[in-house]
ChimeraX commands (.cxc) that place a marker at each C-alpha (Angstrom):
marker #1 position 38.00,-24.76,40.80 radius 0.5
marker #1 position 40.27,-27.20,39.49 radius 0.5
marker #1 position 40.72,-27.78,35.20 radius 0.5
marker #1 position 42.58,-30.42,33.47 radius 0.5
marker #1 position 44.99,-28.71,30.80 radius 0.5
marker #1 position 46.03,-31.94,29.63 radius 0.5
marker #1 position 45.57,-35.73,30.34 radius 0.5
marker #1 position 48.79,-37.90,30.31 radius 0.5
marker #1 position 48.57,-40.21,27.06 radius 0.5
marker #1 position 47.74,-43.72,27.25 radius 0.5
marker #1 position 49.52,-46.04,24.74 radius 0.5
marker #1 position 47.42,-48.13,24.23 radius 0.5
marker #1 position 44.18,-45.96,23.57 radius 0.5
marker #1 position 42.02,-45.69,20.96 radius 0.5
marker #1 position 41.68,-42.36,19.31 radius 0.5
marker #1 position 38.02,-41.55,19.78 radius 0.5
marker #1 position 35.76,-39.89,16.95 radius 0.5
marker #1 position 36.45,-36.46,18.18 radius 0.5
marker #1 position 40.22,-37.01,18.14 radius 0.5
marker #1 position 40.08,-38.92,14.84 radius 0.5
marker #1 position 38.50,-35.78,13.39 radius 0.5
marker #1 position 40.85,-33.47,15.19 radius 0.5
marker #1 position 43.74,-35.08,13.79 radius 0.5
marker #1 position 41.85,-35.12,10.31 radius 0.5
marker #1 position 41.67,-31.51,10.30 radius 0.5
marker #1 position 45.10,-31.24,11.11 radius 0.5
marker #1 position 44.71,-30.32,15.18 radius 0.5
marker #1 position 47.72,-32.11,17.20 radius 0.5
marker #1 position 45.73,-34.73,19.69 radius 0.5
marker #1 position 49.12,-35.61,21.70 radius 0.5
marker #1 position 52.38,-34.10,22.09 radius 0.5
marker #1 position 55.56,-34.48,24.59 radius 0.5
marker #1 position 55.68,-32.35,28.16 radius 0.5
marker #1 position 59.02,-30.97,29.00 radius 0.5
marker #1 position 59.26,-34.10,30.96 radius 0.5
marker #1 position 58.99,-36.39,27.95 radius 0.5
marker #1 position 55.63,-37.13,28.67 radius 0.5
marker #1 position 53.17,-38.19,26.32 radius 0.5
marker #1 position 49.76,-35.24,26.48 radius 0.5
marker #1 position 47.15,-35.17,25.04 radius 0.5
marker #1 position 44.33,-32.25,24.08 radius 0.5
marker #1 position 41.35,-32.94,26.73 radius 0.5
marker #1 position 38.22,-34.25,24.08 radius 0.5
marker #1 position 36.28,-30.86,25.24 radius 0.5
marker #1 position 39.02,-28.60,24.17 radius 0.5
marker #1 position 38.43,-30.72,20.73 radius 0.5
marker #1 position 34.84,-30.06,20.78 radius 0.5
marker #1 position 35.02,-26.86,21.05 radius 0.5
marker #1 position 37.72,-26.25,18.26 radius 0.5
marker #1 position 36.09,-28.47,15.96 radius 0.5
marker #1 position 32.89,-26.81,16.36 radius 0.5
marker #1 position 33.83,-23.00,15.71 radius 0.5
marker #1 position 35.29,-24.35,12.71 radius 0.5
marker #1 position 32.26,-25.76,11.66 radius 0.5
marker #1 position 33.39,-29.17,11.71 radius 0.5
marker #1 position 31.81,-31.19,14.70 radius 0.5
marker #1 position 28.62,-30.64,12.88 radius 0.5
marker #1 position 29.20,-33.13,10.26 radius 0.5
marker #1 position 29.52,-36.27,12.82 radius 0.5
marker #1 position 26.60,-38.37,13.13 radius 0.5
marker #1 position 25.78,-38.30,16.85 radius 0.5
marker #1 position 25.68,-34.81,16.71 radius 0.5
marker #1 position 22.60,-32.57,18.05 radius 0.5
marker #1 position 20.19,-30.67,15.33 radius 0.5
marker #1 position 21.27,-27.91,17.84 radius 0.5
marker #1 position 24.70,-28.09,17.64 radius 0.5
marker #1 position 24.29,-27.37,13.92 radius 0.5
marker #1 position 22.28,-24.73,14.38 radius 0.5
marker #1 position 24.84,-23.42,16.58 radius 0.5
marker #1 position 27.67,-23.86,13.94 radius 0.5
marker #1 position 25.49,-21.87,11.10 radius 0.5
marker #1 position 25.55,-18.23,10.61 radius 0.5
marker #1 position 22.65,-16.88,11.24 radius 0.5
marker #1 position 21.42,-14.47,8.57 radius 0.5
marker #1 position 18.11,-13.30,6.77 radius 0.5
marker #1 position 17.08,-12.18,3.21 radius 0.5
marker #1 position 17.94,-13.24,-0.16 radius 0.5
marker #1 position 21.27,-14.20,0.00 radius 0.5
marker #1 position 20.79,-16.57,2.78 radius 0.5
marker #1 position 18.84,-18.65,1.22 radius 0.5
marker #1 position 19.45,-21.55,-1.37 radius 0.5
marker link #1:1,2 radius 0.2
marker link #1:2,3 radius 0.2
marker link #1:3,4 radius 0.2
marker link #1:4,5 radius 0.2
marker link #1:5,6 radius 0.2
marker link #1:6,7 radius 0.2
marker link #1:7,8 radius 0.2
marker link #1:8,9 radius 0.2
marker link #1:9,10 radius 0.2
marker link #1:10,11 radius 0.2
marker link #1:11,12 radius 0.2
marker link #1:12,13 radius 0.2
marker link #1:13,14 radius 0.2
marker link #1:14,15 radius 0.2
marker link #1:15,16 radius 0.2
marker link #1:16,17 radius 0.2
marker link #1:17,18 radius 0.2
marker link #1:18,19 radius 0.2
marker link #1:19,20 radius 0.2
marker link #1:20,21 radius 0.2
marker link #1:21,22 radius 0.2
marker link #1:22,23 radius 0.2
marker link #1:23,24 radius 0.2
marker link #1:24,25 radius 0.2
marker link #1:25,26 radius 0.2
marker link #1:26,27 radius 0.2
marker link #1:27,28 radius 0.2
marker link #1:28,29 radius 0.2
marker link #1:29,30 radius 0.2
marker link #1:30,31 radius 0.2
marker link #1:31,32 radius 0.2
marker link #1:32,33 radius 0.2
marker link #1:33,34 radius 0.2
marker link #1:34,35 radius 0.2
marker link #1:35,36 radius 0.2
marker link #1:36,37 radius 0.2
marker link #1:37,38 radius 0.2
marker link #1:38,39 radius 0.2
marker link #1:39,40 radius 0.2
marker link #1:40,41 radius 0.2
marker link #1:41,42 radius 0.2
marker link #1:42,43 radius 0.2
marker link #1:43,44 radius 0.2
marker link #1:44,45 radius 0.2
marker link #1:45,46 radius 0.2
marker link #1:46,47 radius 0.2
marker link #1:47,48 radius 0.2
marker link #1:48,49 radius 0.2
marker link #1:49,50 radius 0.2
marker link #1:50,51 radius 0.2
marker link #1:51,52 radius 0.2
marker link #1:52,53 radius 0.2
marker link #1:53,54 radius 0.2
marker link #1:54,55 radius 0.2
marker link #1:55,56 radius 0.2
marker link #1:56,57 radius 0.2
marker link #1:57,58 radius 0.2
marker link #1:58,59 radius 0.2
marker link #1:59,60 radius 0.2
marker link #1:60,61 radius 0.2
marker link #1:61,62 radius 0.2
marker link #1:62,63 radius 0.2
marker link #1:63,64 radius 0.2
marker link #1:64,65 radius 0.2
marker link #1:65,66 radius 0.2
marker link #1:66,67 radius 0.2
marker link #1:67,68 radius 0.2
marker link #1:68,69 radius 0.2
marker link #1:69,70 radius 0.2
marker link #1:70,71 radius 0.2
marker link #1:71,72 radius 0.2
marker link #1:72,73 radius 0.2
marker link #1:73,74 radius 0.2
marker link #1:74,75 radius 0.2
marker link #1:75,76 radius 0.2
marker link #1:76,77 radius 0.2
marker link #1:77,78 radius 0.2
marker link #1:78,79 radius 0.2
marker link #1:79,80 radius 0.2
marker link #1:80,81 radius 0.2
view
């Protein structure tokens, strides 16, 4: 099974939404190899950091069950608002 770790940087991309909100939340979206390459953080890796913190949630395009996924669950009285 092959993985990207990292996609070589295009200069003249775009940020995308996720990567906009990466770098908005302070997460590094490029960075230079050893080889003075320009990297970047695959958009999945993103995703997935974004949306432990809780923060993927609040884009637009975003699934009702992605939120659900990004809040606790919990019962009783202090759960609710």
């Amino acid at each position: 099974m092959s993985t990207t770790i990292n996609t070589p940087a295009t200069p003249d991309k775009t940020p995308s939404a996720i990567e906009a909100l990466a770098a908005k939340t302070g997460f590094k979206v490029e960075w230079q190899d050893a080889h003075k390459q320009i990297r970047r953080v695959p958009e999945e890796t993103l995703k997935v950091l974004l949306e432990r913190l809780g923060r993927l949630a609040a884009m637009p395009h975003n699934s009702s069950r992605a939120r659900r996924r990004s809040t606790p669950n919990c019962s009783g009285a202090s759960c609710r608002r």
